[in-house]
Backbone as a ProteinNet text record, in pm:
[ID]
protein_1_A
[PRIMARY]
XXXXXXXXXXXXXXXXXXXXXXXXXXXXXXXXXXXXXXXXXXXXXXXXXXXXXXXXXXXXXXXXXXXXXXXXXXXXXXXXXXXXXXXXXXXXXXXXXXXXXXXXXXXXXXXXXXXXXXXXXXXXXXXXXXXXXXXXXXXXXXXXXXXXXXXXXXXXXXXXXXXXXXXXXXXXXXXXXXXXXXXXXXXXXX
[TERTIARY]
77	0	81.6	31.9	112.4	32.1	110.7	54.4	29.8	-111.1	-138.2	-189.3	-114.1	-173.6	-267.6	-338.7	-423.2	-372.2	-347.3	-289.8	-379.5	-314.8	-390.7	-369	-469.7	-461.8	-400.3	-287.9	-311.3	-377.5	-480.3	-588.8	-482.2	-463.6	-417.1	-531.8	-535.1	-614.9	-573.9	-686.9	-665.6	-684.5	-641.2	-650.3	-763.8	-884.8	-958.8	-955.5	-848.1	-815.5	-781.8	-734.8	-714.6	-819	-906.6	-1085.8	-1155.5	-1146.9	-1200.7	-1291	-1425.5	-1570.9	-1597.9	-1511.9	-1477	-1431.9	-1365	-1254.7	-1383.4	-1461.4	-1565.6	-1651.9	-1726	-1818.7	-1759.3	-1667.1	-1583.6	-1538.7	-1542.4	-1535	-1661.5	-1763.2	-1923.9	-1957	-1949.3	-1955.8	-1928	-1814.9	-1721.9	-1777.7	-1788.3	-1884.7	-1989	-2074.4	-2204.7	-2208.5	-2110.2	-2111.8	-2079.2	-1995.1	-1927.3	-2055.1	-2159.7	-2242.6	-2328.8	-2409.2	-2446.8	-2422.4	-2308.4	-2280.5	-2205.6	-2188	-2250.9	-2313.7	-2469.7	-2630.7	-2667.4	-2650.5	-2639.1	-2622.2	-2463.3	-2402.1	-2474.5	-2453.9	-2569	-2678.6	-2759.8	-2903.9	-2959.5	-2829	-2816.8	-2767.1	-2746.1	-2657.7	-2729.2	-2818.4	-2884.3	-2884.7	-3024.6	-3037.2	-2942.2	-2859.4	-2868.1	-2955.8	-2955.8	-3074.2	-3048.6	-3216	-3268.9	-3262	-3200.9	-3206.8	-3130.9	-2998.1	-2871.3	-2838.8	-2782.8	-2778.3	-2663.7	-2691.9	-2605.3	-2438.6	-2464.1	-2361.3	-2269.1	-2345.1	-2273.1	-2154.7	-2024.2	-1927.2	-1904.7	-1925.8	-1801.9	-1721.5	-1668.4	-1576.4	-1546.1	-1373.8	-1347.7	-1356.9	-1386.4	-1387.4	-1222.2	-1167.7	-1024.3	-1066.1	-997.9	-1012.6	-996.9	-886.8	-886.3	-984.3	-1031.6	-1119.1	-1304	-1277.2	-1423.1	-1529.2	-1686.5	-1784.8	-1865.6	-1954.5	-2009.6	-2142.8	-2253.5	-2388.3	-2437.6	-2566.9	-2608.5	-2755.6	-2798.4	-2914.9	-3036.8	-2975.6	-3190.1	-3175.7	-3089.7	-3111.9	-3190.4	-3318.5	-3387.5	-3456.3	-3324.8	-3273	-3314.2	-3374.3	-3326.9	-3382.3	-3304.3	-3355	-3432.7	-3565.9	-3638	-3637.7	-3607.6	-3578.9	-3483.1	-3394.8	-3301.3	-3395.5	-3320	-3410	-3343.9	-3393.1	-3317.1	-3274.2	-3104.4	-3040.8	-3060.2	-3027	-2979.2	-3134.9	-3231.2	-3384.5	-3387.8	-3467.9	-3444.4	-3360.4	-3343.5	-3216.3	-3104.6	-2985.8	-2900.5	-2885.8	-2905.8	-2919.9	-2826.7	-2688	-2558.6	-2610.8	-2687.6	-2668.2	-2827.5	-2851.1	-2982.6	-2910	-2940.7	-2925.2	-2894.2	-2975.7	-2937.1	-2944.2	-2911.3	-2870.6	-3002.6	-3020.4	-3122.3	-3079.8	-3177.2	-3158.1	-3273.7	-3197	-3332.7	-3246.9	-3353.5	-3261.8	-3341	-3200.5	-3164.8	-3163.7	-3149.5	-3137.9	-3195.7	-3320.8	-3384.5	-3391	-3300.8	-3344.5	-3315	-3379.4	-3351	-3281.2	-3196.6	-3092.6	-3032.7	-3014.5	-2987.6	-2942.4	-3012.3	-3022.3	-2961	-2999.3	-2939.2	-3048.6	-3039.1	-3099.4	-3008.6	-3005.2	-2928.9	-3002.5	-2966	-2944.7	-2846.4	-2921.5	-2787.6	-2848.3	-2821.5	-2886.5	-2777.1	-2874.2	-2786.1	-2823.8	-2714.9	-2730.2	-2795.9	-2827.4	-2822.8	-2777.1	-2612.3	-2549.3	-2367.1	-2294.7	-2182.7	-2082.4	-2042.2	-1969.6	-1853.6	-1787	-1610.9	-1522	-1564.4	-1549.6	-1631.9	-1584.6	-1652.3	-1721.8	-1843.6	-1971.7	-2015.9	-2130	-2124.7	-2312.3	-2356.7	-2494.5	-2526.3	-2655.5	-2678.1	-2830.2	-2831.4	-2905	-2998.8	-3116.9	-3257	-3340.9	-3324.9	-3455.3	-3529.3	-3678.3	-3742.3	-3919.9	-3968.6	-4060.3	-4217.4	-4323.1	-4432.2	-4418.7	-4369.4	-4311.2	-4238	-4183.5	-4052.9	-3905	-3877.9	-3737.1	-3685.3	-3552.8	-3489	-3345.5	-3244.8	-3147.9	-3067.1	-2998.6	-2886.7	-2753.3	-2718.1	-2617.9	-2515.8	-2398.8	-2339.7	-2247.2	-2279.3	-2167.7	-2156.8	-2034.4	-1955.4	-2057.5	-2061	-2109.4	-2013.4	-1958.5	-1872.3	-1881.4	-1838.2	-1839.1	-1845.4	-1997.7	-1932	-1934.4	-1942	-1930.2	-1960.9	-2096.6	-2202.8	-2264.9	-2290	-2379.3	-2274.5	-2352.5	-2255.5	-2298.1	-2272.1	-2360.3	-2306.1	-2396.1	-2391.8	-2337.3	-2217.3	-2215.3	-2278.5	-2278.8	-2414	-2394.2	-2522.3	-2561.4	-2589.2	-2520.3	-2578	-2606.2	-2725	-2812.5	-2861	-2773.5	-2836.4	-2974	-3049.6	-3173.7	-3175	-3104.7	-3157.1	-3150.7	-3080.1	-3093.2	-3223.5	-3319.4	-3468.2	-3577.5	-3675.6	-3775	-3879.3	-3955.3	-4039.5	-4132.2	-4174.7	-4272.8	-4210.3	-4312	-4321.1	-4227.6	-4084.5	-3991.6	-3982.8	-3950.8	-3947.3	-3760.8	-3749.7	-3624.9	-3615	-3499.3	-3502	-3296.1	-3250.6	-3129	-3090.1	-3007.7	-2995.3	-2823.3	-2834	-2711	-2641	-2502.6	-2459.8	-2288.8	-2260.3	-2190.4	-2133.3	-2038.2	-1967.7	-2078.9	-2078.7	-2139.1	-2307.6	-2365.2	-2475.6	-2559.1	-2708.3	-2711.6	-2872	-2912	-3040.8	-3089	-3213.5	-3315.4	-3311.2	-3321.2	-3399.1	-3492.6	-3645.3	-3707.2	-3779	-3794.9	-3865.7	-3969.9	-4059.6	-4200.3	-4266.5	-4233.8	-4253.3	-4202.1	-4073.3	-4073.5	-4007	-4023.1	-4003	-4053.5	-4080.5	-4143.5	-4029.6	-3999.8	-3915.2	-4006.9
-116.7	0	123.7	224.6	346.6	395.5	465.5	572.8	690.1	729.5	870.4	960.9	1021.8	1214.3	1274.2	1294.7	1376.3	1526.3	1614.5	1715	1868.5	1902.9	1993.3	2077.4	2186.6	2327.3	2420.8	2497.8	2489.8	2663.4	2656.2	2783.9	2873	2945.4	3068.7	3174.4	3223	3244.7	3417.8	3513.3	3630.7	3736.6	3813.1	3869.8	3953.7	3971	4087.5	4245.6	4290.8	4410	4402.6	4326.1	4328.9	4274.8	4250.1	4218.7	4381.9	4404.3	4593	4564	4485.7	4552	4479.9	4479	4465.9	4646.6	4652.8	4793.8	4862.5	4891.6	5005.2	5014.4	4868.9	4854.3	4967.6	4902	4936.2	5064.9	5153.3	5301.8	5381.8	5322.1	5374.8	5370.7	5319.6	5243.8	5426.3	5368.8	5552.1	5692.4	5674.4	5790.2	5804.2	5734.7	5711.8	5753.8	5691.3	5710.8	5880.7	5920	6061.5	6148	6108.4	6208.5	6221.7	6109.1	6119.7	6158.2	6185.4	6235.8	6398.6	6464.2	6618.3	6656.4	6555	6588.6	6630.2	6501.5	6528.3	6685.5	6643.9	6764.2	6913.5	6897.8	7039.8	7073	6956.7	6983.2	6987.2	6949.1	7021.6	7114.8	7219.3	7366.4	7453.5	7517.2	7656.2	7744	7712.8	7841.6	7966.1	8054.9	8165.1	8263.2	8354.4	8511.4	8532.6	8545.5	8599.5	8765.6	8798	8950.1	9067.1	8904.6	9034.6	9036.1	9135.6	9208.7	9139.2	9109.3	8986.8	9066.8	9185.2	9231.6	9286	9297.1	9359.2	9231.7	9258.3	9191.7	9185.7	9046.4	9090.6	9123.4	9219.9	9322	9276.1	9284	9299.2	9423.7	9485.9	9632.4	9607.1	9731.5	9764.9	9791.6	9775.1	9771.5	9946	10051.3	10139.3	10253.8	10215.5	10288.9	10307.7	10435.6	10447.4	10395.9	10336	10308.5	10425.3	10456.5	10501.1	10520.1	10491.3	10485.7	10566.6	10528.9	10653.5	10658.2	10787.8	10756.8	10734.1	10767.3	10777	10651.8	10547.6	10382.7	10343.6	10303.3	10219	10087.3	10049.3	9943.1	9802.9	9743	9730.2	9536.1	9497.2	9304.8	9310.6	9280.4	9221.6	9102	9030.1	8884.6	8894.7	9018.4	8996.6	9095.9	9039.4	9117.7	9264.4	9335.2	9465.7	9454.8	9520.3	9485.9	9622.9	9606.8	9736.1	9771	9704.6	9828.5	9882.9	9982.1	10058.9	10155.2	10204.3	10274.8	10244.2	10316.5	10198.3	10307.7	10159.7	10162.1	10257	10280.5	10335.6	10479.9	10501.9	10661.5	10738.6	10630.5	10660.8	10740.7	10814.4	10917.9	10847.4	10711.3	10647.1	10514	10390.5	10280.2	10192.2	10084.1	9969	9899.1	9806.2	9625	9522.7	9443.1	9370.6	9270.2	9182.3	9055.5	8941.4	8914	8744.4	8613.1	8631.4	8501.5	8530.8	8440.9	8510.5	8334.6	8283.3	8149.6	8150.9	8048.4	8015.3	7833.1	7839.3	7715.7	7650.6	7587	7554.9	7595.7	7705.7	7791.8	7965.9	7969.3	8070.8	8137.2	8283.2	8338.5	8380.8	8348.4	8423.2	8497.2	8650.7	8735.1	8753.4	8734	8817.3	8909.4	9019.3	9131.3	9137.8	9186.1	9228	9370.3	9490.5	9584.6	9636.5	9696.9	9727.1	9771.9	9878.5	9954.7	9892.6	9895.1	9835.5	9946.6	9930.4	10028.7	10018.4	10138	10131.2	10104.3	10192	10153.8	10067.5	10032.1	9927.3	10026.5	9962.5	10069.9	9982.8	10031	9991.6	9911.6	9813.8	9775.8	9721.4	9795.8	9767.6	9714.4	9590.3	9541.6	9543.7	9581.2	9592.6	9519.5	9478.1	9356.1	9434.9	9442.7	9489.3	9427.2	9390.5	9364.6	9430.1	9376	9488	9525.6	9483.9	9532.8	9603.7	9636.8	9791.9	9706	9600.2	9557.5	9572.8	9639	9620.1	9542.8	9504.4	9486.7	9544.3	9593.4	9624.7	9559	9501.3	9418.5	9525.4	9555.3	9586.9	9488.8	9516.3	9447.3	9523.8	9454.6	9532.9	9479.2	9598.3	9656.3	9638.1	9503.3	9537.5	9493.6	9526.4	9491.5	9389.3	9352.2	9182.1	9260.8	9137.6	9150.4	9290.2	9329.8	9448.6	9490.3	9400.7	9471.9	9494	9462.6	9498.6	9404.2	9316.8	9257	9292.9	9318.5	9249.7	9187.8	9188.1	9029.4	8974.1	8879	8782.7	8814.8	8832	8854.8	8721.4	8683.2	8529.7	8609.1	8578.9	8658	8503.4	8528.5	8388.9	8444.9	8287.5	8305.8	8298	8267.6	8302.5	8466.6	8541.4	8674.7	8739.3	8656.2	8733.8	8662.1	8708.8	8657.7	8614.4	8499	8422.2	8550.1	8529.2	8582	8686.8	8768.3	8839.8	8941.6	8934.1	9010.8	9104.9	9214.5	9313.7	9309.7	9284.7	9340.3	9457.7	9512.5	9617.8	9669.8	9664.8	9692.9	9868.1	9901.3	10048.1	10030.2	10117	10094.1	10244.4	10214.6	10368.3	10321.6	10403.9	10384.5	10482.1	10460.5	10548.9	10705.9	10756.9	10908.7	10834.5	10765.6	10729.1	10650.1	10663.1	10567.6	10543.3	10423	10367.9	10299.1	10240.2	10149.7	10025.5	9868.3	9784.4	9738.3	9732.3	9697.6	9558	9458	9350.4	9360.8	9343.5	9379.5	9234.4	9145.8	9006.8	9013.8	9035.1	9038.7	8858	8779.6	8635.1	8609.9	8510.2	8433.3	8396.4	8368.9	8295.6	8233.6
0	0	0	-98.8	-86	16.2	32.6	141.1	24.4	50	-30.9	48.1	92.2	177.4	55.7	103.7	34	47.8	-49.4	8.8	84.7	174.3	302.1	222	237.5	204	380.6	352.9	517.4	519.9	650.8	655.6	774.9	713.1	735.3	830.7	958.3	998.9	974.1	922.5	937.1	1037.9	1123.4	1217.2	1182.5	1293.5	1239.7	1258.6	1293.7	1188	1087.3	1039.3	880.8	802.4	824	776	721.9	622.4	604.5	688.3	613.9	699.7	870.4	919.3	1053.2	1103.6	1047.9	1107.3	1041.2	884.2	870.4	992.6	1022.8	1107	1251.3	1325.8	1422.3	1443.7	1310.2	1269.1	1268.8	1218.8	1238	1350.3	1445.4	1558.7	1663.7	1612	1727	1646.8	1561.5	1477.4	1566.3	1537.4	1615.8	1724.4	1807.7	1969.1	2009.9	1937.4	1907.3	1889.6	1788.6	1729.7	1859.2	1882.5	1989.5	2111.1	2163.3	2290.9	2260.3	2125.9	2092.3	2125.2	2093.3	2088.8	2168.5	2333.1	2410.8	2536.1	2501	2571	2498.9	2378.6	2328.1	2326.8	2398.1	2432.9	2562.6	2641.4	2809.9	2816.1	2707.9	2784.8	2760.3	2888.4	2843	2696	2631.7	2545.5	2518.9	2458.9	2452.6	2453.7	2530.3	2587.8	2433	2390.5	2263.6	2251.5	2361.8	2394.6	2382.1	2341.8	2381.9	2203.2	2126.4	2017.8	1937.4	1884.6	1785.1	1718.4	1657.4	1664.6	1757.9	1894.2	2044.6	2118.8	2104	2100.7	2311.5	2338.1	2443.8	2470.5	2590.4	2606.8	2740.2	2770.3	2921.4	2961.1	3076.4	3102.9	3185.6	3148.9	3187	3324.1	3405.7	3605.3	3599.7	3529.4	3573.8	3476.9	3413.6	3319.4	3397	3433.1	3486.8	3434.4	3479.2	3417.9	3420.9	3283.4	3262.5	3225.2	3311	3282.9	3235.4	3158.1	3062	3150.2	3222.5	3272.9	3215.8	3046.7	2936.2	2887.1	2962.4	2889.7	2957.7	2933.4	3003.7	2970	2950.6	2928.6	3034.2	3097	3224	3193.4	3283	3287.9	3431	3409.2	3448.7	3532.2	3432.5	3537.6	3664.2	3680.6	3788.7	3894.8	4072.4	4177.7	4193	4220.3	4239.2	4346.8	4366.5	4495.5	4533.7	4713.6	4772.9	4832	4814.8	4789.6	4941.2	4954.1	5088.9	5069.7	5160.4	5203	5291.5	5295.4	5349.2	5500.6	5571.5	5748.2	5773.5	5732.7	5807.3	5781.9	5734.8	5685.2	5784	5873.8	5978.3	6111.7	6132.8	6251.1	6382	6369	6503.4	6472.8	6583	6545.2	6565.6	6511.1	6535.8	6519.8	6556.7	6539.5	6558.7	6631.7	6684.5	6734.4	6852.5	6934.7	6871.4	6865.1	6768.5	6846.8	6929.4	7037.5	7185.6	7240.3	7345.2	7372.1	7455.5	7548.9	7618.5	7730.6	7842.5	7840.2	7878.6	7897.5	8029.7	8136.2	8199.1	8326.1	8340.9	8435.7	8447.8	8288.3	8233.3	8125.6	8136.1	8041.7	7920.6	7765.2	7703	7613.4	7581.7	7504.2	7418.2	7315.7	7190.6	7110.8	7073.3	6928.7	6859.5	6758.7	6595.6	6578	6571.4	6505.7	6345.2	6319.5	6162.5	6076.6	6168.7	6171.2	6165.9	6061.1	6089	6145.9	6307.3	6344.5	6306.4	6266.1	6293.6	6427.2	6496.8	6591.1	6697.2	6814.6	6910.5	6973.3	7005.1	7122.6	7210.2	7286.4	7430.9	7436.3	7395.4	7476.5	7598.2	7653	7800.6	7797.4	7810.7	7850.8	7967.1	7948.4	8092.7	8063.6	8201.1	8231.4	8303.4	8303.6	8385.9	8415	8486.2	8531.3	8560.2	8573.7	8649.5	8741	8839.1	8952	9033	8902.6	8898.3	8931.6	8941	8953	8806.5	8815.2	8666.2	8695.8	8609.5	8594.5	8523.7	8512.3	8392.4	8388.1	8270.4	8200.7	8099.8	8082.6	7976.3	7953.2	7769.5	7733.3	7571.6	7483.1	7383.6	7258.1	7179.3	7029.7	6937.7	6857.5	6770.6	6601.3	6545.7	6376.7	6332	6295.1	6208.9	6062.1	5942.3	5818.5	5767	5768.8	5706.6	5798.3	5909.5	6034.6	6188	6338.3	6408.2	6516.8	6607.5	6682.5	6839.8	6964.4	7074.8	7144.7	7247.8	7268.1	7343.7	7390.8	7461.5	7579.1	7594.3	7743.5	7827.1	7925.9	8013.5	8154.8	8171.1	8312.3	8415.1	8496.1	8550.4	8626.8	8619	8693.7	8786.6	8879.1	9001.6	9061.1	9003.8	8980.2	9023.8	8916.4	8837.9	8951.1	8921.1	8973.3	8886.4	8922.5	8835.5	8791	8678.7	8570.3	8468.7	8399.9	8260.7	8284.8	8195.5	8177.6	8090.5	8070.6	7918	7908.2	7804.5	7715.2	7666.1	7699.6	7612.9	7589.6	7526.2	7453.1	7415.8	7520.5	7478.1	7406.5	7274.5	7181.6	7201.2	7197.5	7141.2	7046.7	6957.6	6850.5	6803.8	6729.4	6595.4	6595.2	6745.9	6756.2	6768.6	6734.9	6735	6873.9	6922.9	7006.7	6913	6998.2	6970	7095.1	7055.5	7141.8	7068.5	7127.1	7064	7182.8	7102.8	7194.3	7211.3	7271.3	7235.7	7318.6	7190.2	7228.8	7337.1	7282.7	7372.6	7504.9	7562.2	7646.7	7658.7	7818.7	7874.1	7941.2	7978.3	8090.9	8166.3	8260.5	8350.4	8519.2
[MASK]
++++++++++++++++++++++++++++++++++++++++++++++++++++++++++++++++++++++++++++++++++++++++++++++++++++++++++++++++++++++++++++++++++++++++++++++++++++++++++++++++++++++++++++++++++++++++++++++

């Protein structure tokens, strides 16, 4: 018997990157994914204001170049709140406030107020307790500058001091040439 091999073709296996419509597919693919996450991102970013003037260029304003308002523009956005409204407290003849913290705690009364007035310098509040009965107390303590306003510092009045029932508050201020009242109309129980 001969021996007869039939002869092999031998299969060569091709890598698939080198397959074109493998790599096209694989290319549409990242296209796709790409287009779509444009879409995306450009259909979550706020509108542009239909308002502002198509030829009007942004500008940095130079830090030392004065601004210049024109007062016959009346011009004005709406949608924003107007700041500042009122008048501004510092320019009042005398000082106010009001008290911010009125508890009773563990055998302690505390007081704190807030000015309305930001002093330059430190001033003086005196705290009165006073009763129907005609007993008062008086407490001082320091008036000084926070951020924009001016606060108090805390008053701690122990109770055994006071006598049980209906107390009136009342906060006398003086300041930067200025004095005031705060009055609390409520009053305490103790």
């Amino acid at each position: 018997m001969t021996n007869t091999k039939s002869p092999t073709k031998s299969t060569h296996r091709v890598p698939p990157y080198r397959r074109p419509i493998i790599v096209v597919v694989f290319l549409l693919i990242i296209v796709a994914i790409a287009a779509i996450t444009v879409f995306i991102i450009s259909s979550l970013q706020p509108a542009k204001d239909s308002t502002t003037v198509p030829d009007q260029e942004d500008t940095i304003r130079d830090p030392d170049q004065p601004v210049i308002i024109d007062p016959t523009d009346t011009d004005t956005d709406s949608d924003k709140p107007p700041q500042f409204e009122g008048e501004d407290p510092n320019d009042s003849q005398e000082l106010t406030g009001s008290i911010s913290v009125k508890d009773i705690s563990a055998g302690t009364l505390y007081i704190a107020a807030t000015i309305d007035q930001y002093l330059e310098n430190s001033g003086t509040c005196t705290l009165i307790i006073s009763n129907s009965t005609g007993e008062e107390y008086k407490f001082n303590g320091e008036a000084v500058a926070d951020i924009t306003t001016s606060v108090c510092s805390a008053f701690e009045v122990p109770l055994n001091d006071l006598s049980e029932g209906h107390w009136n508050l009342k906060i006398e201020l003086s300041g930067n040439g200025k004095t005031g009242i705060i009055t609390d109309n409520d009053g305490i129980d103790i």
